[in-house]
C-alpha positions as CSV (number, residue, x, y, z in Angstrom):
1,X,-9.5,65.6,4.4
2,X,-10.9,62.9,2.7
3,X,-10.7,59.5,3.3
4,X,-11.9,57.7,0.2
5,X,-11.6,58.6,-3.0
6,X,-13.6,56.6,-6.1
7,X,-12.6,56.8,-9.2
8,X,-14.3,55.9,-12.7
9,X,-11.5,55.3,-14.8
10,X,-12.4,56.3,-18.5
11,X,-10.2,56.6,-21.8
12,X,-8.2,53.7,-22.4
13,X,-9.6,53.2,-25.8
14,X,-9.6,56.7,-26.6
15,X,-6.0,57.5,-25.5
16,X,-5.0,54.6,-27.3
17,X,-6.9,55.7,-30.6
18,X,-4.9,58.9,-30.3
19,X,-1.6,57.2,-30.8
20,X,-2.5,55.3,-33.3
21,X,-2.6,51.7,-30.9
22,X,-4.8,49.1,-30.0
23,X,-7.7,49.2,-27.3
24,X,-5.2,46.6,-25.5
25,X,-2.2,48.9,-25.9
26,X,-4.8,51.7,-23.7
27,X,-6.1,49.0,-21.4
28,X,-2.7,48.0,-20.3
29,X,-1.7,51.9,-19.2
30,X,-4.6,52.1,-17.7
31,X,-3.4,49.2,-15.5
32,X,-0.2,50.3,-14.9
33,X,-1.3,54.3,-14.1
34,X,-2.9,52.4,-11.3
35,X,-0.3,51.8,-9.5
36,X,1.1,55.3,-10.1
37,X,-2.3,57.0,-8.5
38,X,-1.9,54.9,-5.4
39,X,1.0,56.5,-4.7
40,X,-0.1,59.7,-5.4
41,X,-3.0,59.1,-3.3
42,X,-1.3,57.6,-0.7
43,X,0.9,60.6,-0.5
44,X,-2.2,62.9,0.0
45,X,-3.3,60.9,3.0
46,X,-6.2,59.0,1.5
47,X,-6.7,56.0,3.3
48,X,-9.0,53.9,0.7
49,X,-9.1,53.9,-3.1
50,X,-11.8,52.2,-5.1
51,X,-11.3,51.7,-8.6
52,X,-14.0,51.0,-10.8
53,X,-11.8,48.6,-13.3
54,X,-15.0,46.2,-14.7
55,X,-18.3,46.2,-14.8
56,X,-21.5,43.7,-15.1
57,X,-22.0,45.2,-18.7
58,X,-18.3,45.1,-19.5
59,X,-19.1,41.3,-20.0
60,X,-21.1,42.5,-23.3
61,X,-17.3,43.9,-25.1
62,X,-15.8,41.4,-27.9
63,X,-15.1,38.8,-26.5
64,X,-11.1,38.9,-27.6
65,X,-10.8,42.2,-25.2
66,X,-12.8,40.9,-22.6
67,X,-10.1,37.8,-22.5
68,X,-7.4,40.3,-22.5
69,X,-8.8,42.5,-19.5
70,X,-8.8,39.4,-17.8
71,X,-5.6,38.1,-18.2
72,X,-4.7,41.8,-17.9
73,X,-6.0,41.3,-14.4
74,X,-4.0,38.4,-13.3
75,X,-0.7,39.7,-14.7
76,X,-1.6,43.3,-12.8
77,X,-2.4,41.2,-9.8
78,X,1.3,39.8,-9.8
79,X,3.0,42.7,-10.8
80,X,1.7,45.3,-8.0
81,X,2.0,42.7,-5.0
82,X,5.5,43.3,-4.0
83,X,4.5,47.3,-4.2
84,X,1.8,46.6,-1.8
85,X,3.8,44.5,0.3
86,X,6.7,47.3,0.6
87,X,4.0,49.9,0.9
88,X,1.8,48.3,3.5
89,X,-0.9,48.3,0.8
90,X,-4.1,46.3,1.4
91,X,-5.8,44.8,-1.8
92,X,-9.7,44.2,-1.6
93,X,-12.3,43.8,-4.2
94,X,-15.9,44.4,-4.6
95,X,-18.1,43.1,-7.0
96,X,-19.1,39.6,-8.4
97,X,-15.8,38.6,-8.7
98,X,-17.2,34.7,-8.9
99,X,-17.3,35.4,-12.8
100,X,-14.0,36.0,-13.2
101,X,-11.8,33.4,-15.4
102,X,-10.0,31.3,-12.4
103,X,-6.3,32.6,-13.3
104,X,-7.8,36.0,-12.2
105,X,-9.2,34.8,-9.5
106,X,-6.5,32.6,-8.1
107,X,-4.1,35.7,-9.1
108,X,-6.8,38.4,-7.1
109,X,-7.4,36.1,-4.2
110,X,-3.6,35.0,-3.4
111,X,-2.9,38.8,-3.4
112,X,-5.6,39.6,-1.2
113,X,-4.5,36.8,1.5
114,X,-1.2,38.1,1.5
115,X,-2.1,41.7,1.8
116,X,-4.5,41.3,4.5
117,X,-2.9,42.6,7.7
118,X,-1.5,46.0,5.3
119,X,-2.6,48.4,7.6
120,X,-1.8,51.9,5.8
121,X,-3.7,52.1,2.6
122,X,-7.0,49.8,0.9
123,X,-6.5,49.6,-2.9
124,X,-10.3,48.4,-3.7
125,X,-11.2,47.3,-7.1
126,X,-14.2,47.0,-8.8
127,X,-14.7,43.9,-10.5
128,X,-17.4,42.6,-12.5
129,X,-19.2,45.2,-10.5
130,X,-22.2,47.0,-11.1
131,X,-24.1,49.3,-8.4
132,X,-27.7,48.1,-9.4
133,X,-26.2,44.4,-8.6
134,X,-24.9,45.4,-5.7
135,X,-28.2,46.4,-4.0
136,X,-30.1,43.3,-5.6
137,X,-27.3,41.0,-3.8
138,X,-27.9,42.8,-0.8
139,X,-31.4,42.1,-1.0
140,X,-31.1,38.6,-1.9
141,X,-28.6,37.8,1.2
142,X,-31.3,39.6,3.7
143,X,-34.2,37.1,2.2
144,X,-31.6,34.5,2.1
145,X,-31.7,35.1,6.1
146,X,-35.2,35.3,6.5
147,X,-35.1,38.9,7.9
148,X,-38.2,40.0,9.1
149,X,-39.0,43.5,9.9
150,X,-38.6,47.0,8.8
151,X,-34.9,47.9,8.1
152,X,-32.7,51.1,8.7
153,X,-30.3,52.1,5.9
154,X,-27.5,51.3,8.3
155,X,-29.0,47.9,9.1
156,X,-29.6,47.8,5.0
157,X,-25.8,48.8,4.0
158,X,-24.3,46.3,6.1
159,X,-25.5,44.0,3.4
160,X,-23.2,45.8,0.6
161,X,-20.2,44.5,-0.7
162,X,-17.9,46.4,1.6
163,X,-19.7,47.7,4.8
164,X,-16.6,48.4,6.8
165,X,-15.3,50.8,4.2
166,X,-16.3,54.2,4.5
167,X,-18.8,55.5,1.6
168,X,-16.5,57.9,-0.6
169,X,-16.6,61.5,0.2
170,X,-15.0,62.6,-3.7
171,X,-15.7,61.0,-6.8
172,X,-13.9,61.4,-9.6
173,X,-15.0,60.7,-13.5
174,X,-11.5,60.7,-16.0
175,X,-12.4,61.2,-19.5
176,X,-14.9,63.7,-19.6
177,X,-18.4,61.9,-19.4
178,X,-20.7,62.8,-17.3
179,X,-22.7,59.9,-15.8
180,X,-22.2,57.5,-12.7
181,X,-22.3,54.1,-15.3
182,X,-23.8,52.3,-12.2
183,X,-21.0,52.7,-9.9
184,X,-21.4,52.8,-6.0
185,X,-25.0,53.9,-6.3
186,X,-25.6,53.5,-2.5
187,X,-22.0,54.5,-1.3
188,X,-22.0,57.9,-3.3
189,X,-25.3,59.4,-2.3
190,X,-23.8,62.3,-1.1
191,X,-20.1,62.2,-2.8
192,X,-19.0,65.3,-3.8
193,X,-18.3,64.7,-7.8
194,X,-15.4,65.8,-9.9
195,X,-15.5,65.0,-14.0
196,X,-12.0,65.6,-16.0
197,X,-11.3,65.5,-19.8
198,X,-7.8,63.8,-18.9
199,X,-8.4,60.1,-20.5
200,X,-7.3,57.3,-17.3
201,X,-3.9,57.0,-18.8
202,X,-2.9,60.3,-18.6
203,X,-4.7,60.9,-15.1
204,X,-1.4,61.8,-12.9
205,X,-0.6,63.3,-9.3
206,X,-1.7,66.8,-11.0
207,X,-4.8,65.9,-12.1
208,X,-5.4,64.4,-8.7
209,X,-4.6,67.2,-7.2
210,X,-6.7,69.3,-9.2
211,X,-9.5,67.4,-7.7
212,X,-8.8,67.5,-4.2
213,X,-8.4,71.5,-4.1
214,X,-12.1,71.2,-6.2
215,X,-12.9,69.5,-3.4
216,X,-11.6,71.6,-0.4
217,X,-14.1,74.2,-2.3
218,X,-17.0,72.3,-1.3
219,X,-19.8,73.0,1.4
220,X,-21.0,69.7,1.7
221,X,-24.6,70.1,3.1
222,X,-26.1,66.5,3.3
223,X,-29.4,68.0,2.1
224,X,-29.1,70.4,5.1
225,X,-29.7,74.4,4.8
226,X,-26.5,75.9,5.9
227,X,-26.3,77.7,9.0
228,X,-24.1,80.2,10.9
């Protein structure tokens, strides 16, 4: 069974190009197949999923679409609450979310207070997020403390942006690339990984499914030799 399942989600621009729309016209199905996936994971008995939505080198795209996936955040934001109120969904973020434009912070941060006691599934978006930045924050709060010493990579990781969520045991690439683009570099270590063709948009229940039974396949060794 697995508890938390990451996903890269890839192909808005592509699956829009296909149609014959705009990059916006992909970015916003992307957002909304969001909130179809949480229910498909939900269903399968996932507990956590972390989306991987923006990252630090996002901030580098024309400016025009970076100021729609922004106010494509907010307007997400406000839309999917009363779907995670109803379905005792709990919204958290990781990344440096201080960039953000303050509508989509106000938006993010307003959703996140009133999700906060949702007990039965974490909806955790990457935002502004980048796995390299993660660990030099990490560092930068430990000097910040003055620790002194050697450190474990337990004592280390409760330093990360999201120490009390488990580190994902299936991650899963949508639109066919085959590369981590900086994302939970510490977390997925030893994530078992799954790459589709399907572009984000199209990503459904069956493609999720699809990756879980990949997954059941598995012998996940941890760098151990296997025994009988």
């Amino acid at each position: 069974m697995i508890e938390h399942l990451a996903i890269i989600m890839d192909g808005n621009g592509r699956w829009a190009t296909k149609r014959g729309l705009s990059r916006s016209d992909g970015h916003r199905a992307g957002a909304e197949n969001i909130r179809r996936v949480v229910d498909a994971a939900r269903s399968e008995g996932i507990k956590y999923l972390t989306v991987y939505a923006f990252s630090t080198e996002n901030w580098k795209r024309p400016k025009p679409e970076v100021n729609f996936l922004m106010a494509l955040i907010g307007e997400f934001t406000r839309t999917m609450l009363g779907d995670m109120m109803k379905n005792n969904v709990r919204l958290r973020t990781i990344g440096r979310t201080g960039d953000l434009p303050l509508a989509a912070r106000v938006a993010l941060n307003h959703a996140i207070e009133a999700t906060k006691d949702n007990t039965g599934f974490t909806l955790n978006i990457a935002l502004s997020y980048g796995g390299r930045a993660e660990i030099v924050d990490a560092v930068n709060r430990l000097l910040k403390e003055g620790h002194k010493g050697d450190l474990t990579e337990a004592e280390f990781a409760r330093y990360l942006y999201a120490p009390d969520i488990p580190d994902p045991e299936l991650l899963i690439r949508a639109g066919g690339e085959f590369r981590l683009s900086n994302f939970l570099l510490w977390e997925s270590s030893y994530s078992e990984i799954y790459v589709t063709d399907t572009l984000w948009p199209d990503f459904n229940a069956d493609t999720l499914r699809s990756a879980l039974e990949f997954y059941a396949g598995r012998d996940r060794r941890f760098g151990n030799i296997k025994t009988k």
